[in-house]
C-alpha positions, -999 to 999 in steps of 0.1 A, spaced: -415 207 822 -390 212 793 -394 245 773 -383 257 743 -374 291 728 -382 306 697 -352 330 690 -361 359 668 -341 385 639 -358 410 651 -384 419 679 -415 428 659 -413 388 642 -413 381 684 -444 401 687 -463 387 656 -453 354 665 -469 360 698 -501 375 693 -507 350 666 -501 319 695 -522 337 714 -550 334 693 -545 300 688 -545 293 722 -510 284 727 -494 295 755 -463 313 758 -444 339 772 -421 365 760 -387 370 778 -352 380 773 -333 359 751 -307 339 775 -275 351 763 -260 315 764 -288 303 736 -281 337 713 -272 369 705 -304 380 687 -327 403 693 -330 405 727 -365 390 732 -378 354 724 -412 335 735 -408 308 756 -431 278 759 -433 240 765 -419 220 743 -445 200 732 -460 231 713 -427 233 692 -441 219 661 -472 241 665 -446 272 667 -429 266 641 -456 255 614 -473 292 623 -439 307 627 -436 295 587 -471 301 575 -466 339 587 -432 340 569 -410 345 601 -374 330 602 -368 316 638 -346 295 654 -358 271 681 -340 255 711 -350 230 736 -334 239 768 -332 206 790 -338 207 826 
């Protein structure tokens, strides 16, 4: 599976983010932000990267900035 990250300004956008996929039924998982994608906030969701367009439209409707990386296997 390839997954992708949504990085994050600040950790309550991460949290938002979260509990909004949640109830959309799109699953992801929060975890430390791999140091080698960022230098953020510390925390970003994880997820397949299938759901990346999904992310990122709710990521906009709810008026969070993120940045998202694919990381390839």
């Amino acid at each position: 599976m390839v997954f992708a990250y949504a990085l994050f300004k600040t950790a309550t956008d991460g949290m938002i983010l979260h509990r909004r996929l949640r109830e959309l039924g799109v699953k992801d998982d929060i975890c430390p932000t791999p140091r080698h994608l960022a230098d953020s906030c510390g925390i970003s969701l994880r997820f397949d990267a299938i759901a990346a367009g999904a992310v990122r439209e709710e990521a906009g409707r709810l008026g969070i900035p993120i940045e998202l990386v694919v990381q390839r296997p």
